[in-house]
C-alpha positions in Angstrom: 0.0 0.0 0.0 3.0 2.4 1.1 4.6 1.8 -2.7 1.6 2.8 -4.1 0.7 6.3 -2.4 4.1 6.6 -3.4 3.8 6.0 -7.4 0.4 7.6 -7.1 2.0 11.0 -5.4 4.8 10.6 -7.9 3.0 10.7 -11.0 0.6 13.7 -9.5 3.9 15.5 -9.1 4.9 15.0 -12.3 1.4 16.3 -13.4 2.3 19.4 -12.2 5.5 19.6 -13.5 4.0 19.1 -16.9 5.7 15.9 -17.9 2.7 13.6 -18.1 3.4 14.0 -22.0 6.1 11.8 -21.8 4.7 8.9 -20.3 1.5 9.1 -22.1 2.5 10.4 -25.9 3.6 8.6 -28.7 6.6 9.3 -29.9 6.9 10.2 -33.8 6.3 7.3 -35.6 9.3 6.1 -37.6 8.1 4.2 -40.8 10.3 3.2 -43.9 12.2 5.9 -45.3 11.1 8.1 -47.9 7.6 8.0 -46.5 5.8 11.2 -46.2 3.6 11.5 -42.5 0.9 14.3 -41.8 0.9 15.3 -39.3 4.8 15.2 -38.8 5.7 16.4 -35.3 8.0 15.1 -31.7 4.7 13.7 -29.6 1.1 12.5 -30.8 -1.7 12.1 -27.6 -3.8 9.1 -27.4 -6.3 8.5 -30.1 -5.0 10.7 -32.7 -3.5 9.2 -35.8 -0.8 9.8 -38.4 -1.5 9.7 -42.3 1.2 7.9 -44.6 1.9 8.8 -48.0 4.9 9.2 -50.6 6.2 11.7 -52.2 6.1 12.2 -55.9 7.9 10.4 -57.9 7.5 6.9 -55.7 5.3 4.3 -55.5 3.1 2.8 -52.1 4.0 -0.8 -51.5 1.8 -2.8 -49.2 0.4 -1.8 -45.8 -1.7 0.8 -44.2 -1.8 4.5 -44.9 -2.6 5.1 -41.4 -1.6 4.4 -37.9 -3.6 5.4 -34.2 -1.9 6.2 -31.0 -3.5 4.0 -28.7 -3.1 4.3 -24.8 -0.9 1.6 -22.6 2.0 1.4 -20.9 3.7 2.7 -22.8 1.6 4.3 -25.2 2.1 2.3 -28.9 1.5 2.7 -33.0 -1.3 0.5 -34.3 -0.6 -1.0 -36.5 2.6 -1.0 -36.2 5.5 0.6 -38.4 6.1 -2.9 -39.9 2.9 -3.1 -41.4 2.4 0.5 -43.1 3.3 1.8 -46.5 7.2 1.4 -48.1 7.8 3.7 -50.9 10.1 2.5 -54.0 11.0 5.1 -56.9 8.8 4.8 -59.4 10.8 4.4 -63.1 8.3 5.3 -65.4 8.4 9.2 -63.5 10.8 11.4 -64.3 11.8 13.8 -61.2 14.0 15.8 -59.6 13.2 14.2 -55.8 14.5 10.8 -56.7 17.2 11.4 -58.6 15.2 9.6 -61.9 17.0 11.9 -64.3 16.9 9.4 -67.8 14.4 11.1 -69.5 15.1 11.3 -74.1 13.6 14.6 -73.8 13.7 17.3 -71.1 12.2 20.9 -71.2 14.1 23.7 -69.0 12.7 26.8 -67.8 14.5 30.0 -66.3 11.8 31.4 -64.0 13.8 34.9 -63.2 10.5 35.9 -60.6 10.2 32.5 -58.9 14.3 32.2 -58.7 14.3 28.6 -59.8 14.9 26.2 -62.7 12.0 24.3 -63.3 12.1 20.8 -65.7 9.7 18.8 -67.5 9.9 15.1 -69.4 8.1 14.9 -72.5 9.9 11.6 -73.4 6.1 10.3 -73.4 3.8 13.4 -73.0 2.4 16.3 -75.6 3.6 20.0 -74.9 0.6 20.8 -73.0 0.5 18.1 -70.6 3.7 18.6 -69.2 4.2 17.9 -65.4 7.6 21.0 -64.2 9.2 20.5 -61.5 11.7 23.1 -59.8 14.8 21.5 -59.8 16.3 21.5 -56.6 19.2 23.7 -57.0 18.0 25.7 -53.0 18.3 29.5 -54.0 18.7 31.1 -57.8 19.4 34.3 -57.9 17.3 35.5 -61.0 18.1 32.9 -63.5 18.0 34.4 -67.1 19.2 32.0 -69.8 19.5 27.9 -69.6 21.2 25.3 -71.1 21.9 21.5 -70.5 24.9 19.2 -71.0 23.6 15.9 -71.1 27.5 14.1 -70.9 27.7 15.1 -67.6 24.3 16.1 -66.3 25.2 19.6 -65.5 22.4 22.3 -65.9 24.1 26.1 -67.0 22.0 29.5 -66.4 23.0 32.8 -66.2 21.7 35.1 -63.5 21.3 38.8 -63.6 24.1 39.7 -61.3 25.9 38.7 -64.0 27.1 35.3 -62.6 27.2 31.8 -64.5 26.4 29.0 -62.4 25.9 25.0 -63.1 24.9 22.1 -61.3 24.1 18.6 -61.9 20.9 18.4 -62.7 20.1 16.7 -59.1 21.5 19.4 -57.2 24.6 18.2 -56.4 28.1 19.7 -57.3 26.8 23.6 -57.5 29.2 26.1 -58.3 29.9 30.0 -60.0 32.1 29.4 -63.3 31.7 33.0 -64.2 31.8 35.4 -61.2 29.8 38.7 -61.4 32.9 40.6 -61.0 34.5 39.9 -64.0 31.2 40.0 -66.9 28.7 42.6 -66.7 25.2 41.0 -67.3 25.3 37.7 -68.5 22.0 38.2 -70.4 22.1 34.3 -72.3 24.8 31.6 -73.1 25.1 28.7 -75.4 26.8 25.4 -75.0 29.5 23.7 -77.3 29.5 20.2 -75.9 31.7 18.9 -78.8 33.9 21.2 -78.0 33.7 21.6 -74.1 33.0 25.3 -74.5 30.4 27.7 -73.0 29.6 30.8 -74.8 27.6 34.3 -73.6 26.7 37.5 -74.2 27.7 40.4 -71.8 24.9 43.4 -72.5 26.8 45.5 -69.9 30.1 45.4 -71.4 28.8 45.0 -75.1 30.5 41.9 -75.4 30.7 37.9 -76.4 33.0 36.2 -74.4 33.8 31.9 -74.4 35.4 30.1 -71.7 35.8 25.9 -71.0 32.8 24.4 -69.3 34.4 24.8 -65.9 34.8 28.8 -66.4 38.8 28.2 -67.2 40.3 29.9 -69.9 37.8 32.6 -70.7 38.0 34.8 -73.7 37.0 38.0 -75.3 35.9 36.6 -78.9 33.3 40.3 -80.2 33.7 43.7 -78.7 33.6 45.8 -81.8 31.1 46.8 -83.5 28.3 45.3 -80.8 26.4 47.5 -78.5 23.5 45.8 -76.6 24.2 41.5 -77.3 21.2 39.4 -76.2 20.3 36.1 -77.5 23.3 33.8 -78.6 23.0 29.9 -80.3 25.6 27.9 -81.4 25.7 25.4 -84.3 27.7 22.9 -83.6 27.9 20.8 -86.6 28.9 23.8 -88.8 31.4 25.8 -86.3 29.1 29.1 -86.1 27.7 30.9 -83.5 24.4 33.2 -83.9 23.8 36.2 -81.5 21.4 39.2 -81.9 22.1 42.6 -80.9 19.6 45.5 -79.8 22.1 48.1 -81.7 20.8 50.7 -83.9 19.8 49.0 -86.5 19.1 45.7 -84.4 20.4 42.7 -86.0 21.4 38.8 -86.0 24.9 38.0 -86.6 26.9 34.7 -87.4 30.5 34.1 -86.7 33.0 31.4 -86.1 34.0 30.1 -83.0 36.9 32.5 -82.6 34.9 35.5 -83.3 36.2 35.6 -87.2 34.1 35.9 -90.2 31.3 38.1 -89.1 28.2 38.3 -91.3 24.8 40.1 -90.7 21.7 37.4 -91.6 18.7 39.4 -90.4 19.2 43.9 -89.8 15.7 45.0 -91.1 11.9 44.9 -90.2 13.6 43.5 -86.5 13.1 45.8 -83.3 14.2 43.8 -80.4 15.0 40.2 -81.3 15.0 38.4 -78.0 15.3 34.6 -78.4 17.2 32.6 -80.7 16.7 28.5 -82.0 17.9 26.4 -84.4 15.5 23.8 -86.0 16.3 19.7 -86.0 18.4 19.4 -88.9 20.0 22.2 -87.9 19.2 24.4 -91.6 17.1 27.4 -90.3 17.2 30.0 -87.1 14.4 31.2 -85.4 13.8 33.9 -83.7 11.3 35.7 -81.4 11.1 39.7 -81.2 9.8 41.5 -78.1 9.3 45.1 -80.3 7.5 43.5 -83.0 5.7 40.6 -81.2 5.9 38.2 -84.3 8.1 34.9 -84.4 10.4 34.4 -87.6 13.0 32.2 -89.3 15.7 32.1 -91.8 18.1 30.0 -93.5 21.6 30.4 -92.0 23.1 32.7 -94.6 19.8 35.0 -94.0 17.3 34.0 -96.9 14.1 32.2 -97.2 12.6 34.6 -94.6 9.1 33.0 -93.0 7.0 34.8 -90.1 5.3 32.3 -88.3 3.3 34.1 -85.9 2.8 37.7 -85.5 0.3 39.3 -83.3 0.2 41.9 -80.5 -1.5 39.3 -78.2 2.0 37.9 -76.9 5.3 39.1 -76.0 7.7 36.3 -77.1 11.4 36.5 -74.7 12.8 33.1 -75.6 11.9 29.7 -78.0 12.8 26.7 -79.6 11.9 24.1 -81.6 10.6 20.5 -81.7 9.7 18.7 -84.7 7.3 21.1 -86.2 6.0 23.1 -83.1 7.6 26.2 -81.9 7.5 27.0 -77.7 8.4 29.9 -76.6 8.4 31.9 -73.0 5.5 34.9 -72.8 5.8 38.0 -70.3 2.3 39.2 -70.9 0.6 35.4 -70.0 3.2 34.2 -67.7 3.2 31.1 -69.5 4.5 28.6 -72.5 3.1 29.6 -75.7 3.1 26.6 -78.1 2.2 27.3 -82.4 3.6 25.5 -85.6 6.4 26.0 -88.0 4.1 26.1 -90.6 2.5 30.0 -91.6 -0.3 30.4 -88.9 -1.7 32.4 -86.7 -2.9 29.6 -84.4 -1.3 29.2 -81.2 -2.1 27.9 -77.5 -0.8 28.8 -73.9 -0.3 26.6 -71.3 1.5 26.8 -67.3 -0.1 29.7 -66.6 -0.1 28.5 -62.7 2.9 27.6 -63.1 5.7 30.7 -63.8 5.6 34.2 -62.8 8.3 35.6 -65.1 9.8 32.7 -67.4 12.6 33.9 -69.3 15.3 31.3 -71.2 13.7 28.3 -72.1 15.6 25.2 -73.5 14.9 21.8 -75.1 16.5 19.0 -75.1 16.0 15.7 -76.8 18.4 12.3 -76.9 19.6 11.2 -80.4 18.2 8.2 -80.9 20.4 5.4 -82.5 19.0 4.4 -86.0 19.9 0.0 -85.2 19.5 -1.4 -82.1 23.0 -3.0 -80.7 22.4 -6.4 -78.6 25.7 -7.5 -76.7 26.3 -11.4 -77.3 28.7 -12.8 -75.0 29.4 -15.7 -77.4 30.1 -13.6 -80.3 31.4 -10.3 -79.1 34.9 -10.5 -77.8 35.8 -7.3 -76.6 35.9 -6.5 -73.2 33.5 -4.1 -71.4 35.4 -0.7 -70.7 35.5 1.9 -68.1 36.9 5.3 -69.1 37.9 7.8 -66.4 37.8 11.4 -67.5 40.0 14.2 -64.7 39.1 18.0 -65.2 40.1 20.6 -62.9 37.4 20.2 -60.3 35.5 16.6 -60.8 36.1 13.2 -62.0 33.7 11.3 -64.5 33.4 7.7 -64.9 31.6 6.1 -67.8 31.1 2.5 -67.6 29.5 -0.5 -70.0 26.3 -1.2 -68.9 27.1 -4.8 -69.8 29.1 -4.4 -66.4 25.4 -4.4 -64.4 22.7 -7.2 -64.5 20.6 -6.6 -67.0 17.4 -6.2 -64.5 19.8 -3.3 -62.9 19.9 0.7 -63.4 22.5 3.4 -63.2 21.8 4.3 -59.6 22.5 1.0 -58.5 26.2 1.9 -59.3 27.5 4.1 -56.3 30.8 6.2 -54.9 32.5 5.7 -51.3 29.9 7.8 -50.0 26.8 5.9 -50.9 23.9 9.0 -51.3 26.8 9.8 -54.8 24.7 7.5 -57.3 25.5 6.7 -61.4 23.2 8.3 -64.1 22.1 7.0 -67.5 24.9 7.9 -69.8 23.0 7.2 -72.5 21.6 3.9 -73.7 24.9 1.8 -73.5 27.1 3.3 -71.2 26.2 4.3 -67.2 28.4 7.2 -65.5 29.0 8.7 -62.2 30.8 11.9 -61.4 31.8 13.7 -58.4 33.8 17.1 -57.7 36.9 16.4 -55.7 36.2 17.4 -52.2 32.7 15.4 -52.7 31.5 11.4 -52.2 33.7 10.7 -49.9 36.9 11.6 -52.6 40.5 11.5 -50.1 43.4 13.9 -51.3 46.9 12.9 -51.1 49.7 15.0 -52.0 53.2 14.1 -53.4 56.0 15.9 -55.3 54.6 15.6 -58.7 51.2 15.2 -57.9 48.1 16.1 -56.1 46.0 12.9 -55.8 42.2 12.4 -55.5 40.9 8.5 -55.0 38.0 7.2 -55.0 35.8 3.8 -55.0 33.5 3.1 -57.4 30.9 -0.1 -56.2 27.9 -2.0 -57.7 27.0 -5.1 -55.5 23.5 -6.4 -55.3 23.8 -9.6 -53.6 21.2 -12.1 -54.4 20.9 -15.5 -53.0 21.7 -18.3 -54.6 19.1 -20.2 -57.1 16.4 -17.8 -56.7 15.7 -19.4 -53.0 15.7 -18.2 -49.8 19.6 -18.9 -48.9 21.3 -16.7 -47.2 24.3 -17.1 -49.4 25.5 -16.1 -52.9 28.3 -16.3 -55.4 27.5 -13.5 -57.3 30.1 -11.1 -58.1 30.6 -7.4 -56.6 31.7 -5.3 -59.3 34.8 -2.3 -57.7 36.5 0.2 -59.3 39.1 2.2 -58.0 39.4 5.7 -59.9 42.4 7.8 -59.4 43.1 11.7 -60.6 46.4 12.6 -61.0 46.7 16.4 -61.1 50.0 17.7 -61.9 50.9 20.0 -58.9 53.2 22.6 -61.0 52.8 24.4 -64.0 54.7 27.1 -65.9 52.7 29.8 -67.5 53.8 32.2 -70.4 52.3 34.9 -71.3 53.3 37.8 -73.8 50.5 40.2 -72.5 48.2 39.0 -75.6 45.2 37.8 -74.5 44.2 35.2 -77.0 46.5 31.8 -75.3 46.3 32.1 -72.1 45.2 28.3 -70.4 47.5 25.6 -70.9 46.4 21.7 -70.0 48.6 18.9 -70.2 47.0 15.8 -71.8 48.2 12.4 -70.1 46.2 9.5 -70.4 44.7 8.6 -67.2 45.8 12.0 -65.8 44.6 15.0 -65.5 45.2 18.9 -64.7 44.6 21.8 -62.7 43.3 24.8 -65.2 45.9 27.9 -64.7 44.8 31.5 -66.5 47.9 33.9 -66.5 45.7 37.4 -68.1 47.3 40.7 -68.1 44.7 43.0 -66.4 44.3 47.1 -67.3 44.1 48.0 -63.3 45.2 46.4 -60.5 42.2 45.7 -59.1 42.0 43.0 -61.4 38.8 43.4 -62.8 39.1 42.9 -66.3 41.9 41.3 -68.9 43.1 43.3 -71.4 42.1 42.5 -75.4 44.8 44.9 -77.2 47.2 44.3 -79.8 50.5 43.4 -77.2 51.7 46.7 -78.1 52.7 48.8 -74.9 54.6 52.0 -73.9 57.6 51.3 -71.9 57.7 52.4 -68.6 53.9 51.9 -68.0 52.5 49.3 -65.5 51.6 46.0 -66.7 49.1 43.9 -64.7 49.5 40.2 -64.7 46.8 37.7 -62.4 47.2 34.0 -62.1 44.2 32.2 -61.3 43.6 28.8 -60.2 40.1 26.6 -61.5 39.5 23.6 -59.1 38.3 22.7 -56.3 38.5 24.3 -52.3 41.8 23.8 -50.0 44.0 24.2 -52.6 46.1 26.9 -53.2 49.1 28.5 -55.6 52.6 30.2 -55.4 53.8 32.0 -58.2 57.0 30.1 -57.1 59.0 32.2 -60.2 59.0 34.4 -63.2 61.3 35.6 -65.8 61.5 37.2 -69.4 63.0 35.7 -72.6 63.3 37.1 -76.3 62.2 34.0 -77.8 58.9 31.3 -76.6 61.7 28.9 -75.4 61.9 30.0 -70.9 65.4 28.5 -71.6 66.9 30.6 -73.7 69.0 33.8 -73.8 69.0 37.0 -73.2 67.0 35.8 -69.5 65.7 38.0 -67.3 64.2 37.5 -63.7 61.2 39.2 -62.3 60.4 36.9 -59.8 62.5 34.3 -58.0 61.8 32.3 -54.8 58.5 34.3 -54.4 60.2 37.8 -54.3 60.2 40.2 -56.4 63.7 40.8 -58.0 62.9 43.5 -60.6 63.1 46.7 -58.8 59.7 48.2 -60.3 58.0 44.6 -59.1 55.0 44.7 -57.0 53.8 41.3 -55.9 49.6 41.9 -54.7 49.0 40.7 -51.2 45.3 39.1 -52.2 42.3 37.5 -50.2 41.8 34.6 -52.6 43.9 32.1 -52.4 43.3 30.6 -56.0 44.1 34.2 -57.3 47.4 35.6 -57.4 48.6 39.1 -58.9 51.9 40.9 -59.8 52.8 44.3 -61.8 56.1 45.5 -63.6 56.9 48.1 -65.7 57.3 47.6 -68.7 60.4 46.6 -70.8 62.1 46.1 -74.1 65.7 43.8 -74.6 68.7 45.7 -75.7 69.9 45.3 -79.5 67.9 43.9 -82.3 65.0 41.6 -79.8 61.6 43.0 -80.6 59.8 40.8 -78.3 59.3 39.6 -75.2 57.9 37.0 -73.4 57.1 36.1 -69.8 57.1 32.7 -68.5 56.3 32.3 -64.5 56.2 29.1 -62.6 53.0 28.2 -60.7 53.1 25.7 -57.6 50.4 24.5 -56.2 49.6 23.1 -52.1 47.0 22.3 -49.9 46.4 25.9 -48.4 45.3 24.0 -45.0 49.0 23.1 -45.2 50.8 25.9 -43.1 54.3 24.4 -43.8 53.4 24.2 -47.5 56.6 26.2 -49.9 53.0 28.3 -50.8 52.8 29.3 -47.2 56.1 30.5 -47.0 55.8 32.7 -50.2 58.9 34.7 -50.9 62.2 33.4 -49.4 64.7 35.9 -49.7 68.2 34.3 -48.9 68.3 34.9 -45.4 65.4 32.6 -45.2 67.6 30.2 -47.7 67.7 27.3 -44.8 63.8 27.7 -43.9 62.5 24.2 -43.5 59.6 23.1 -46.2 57.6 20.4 -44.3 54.9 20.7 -47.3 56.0 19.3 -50.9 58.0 20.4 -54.0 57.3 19.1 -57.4 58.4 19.9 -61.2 58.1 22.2 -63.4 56.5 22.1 -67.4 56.8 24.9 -69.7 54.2 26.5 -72.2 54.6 29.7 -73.9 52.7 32.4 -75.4 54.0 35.6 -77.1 54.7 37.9 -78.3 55.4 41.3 -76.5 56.5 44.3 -78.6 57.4 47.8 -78.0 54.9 50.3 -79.2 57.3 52.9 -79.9 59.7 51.0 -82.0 55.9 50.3 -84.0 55.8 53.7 -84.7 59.1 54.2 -85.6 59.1 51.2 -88.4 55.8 52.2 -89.3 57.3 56.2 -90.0 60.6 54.6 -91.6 58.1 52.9 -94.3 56.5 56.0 -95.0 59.9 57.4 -95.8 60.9 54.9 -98.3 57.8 54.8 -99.6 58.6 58.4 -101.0 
């Protein structure tokens, strides 16, 4: 009787002290992951109940949707976790949540309002029953154009702070390849897969620029001649690219690659051409203009000119075009406007709900092999492959899918860290990529060599005869992948602009991208695009700057001037050496970034009959969270001669650019002409 005024006293107390809830609440239920509960919170009171669901994109398996908290000692789930709903990704959806990225044909939409990039698969579906989805890329900052490389799964889009950004179309591996600081307004860009080149226009700066698809070696390719650059396409198959420009008169341009061979196609009866799009075959461009509301086409030299749609109803900002139908992004509806190629004035709206401001809109759609190829074991007798691609910030693996079971998809294929999952490839092959510091990716550093290592798995044990055994002699399928990057580069540059990114090709290796750009100020904001011609005496800006990924670090260990592209030969003279500064008008920038280094010298012509010059510098590159790295200790005077390096050394490799020449001595050929020209 004492014990039980004593539990009865005892659990009044704790009445009053308001922590009844823990003896007589359920906890939060835990079912199978993925599974969706409402309501979700810490503590549910007797008699309520939780509902189960999954999310989009997975399927219910079994069980009960629901579950009561019923009252007892302790309180308990019924029925119980074991008996509700399991949710398994469902393959015939395409989405975003679970990771279900395989789709032949994918639609991308730049909502600049909503700040997101939103995707729909219309592998299966019309245009108008499209299901988006915001890809899950957390904040954009208004997104403006879009773009898709479907090698590596990495979504591009400009943003109106003038930033580039990409990520893998599953949110992963998010980073700036542009930064705001060095473009003005980044109003569209264009892809060159073939060519692992991205392309844009900069409407601040009046400019098109190009750079490699991690942001390396950017370029200055139009800046004459162009005033207000908006739309930009490029054809791959024929080696142009296709921009429009609000200039007075407004007009679409074609060029090469490098920014030669300018032509004019289309510079009358346009007003503001916004959006440009090449057809299937790749024989006609599109455009939409916001001034004159009417959608057009030519052929690529500028004939055959077509209006497709013209009315003051819409206000067209981007398009493009499958099969026969032309889509396009409308300001006035908010929404996807849909018509044909052929001459009409018909055309629907759709996803109104949807956007609030859609701007760049892209399309794309998987090539689809004309023969089917079957693999026969007994008759085909090569070997399944594995090829490793190293850039300067991720690793890619692309596998034979005759490496899986057959019953098997990509995601079943996984890195160290398990959540880092393979993608469809495309219908033979299965690939997984991962940025160096990601999935689980270790970093080793030697003299010649920073090293990034990491596992590869596919293992889906099953037992043995189809029966309930609990063994198996199945194999597991491991691959280690390995990255060598090459820790020390030398860089040349002759202050002209147009070679400035070297990359050493080694099978099986890879490299760190290094720009060496001479700069007009030295704040560093923009590389110069002149002729190489300067006035002696006069500053020269030079900036090295380092593309990969975080904790790494560079020295510009060195750099010197030769007369000739060859670092080793004579007359030689030293700028840099050990990290200091040996020239006496040297200025070596003490810089925040540590993937961004800076120097200025005056400049300086050879003695006698060398016109040129060229500057080679030698880059090294540490683990900046190594504070006995030679980076660390910058410039070692020789004082500091016996200063020990506990970090790593490694060796050098030249390129060269050039050349350098004195304007003056220009001018003064250019006068002596004139005179014998008399």
């Amino acid at each position: 009787m004492a014990d039980l005024k004593e539990f009865v006293f005892s659990f009044l107390f704790c009445l009053l002290l308001q922590c009844a809830p823990s003896l007589q609440d359920c906890s939060r239920p835990n079912p199978s992951s993925n599974v969706i509960i409402n309501p979700d919170q810490a503590n549910y009171t007797p008699w309520t109940y939780a509902v189960f669901s999954c999310p989009t994109g997975y399927l219910a398996s079994g069980g009960a949707t629901y579950s009561y908290c019923y009252s007892g000692s302790p309180d308990y789930w019924s029925p119980a976790m074991s008996q509700v709903i399991s949710c398994t990704i469902d393959t015939s959806v395409t989405t975003p949540e679970t990771g279900n990225m395989t789709a032949e044909s994918m639609v991308f939409v730049a909502d600049n309002s909503r700040g997101a990039i939103y995707m729909a698969d219309f592998s299966s579906d019309s245009l108008d029953s499209l299901t988006f989805y915001a890809l899950p890329f957390g904040s954009v900052s208004q997104p403006i154009g879009v773009d898709y490389d479907p090698a590596t799964r990495m979504v591009y889009w400009t943003e109106t702070s003038g930033s580039i950004r990409r990520a893998n179309i599953d949110g992963t591996m998010q980073s700036v390849i542009v930064n705001s600081s060095i473009v003005g307004r980044s109003e569209n860009l264009a892809l060159d897969t073939s060519r692992g080149k991205v392309f844009w226009t900069d409407e601040t700066l009046d400019r098109i620029m190009s750079a490699n698809l991690d942001g390396s070696s950017q370029q200055i390719l139009i800046n004459t001649d162009i005033e207000s650059p908006r739309a930009i396409i490029v054809h791959q198959v024929e080696g142009v690219m296709i921009w429009t420009d609000w200039s007075a008169p407004s007009r679409i341009e074609r060029a090469n690659l490098d920014g030669g061979d300018r032509y004019v196609i289309v510079n009358s009866s346009i007003i503001y051409p916004n959006g440009l799009a090449l057809n299937a075959d790749g024989s006609r461009v599109y455009w939409c203009d916001a001034g004159t509301d009417q959608i057009e086409s030519v052929d690529l030299w500028g004939n055959d000119r077509m209006v497709h749609l013209a009315t003051s109803s819409i206000h067209p900002y981007d398009l493009a075009v499958v099969d026969d139908t032309i889509i396009w992004t409308d300001w006035i509806y908010d929404a996807i406007g849909v018509t044909s190629t052929s001459n009409s004035s018909g055309y629907s709206l759709y996803y109104h709900s949807t956007f609030q401001n859609p701007h760049g809109i892209h399309v794309y759609q998987e090539e689809m092999p004309t023969t089917t190829e079957v693999y026969n074991p007994t008759t085909d007798q090569a070997d399944p492959e594995a090829d490793l691609t190293c850039d300067s910030v991720s690793m890619t693996l692309i596998m034979d899918r005759i490496l899986l079971d057959i019953s098997d998809d990509a995601r079943d294929v996984h890195f160290k860290d398990k959540s880092c999952v393979g993608y469809d490839h495309d219908s033979q092959h299965v690939a997984i990529t991962t940025m160096y510091d990601g999935c689980g990716t270790t970093q080793e550093q030697y003299d010649d060599y920073i090293i990034f290592t990491n596992m590869v798995t596919y293992y889906k044990p099953r037992p043995e005869n189809g029966t309930d055994e609990l063994i198996t002699r199945e194999h597991y399928l491991q691959i280690p992948v390995t990255c060598y990057l090459e820790r020390t580069q030398v860089l040349e540059d002759s202050f002209m602009p147009e070679a400035n990114l070297r990359v050493f090709e080694k099978k099986g290796y890879g490299d760190f991208s290094l720009n060496l750009d001479r700069y007009t100020t030295p704040g560093f904001y923009q590389p110069t695009n002149d002729s190489g011609e300067v006035t002696l005496g006069t500053p020269l800006y030079f900036g090295v700057r380092l593309t990969s990924v975080t904790n790494l670090t560079l020295l510009i260990e060195s750099c010197w001037a030769t007369s000739s592209p060859d670092p080793g030969d004579d007359p030689r003279y030293d700028i840099i050496k050990n990290g200091c500064a040996v020239d006496s008008t040297t200025v070596i920038y003490n810089l925040a970034s540590p993937t961004f280094k800076g120097f200025s010298i005056d400049a300086f012509t050879f003695i006698g009959d060398n016109d040129e010059v060229y500057v080679h510098c030698s880059i090294l590159i540490c683990d900046d969270n190594d504070s006995g790295s030679r980076c660390a200790q910058g410039c070692i005077s020789r004082s500091r001669r016996s200063l020990k390096n506990t970090g790593f050394q490694s060796k050098l490799h030249t390129i060269t650019n050039g050349p350098l020449s004195d304007a003056s001595r220009s001018q003064r050929a250019m006068l002596l002409d004139s005179v014998y020209d008399l």
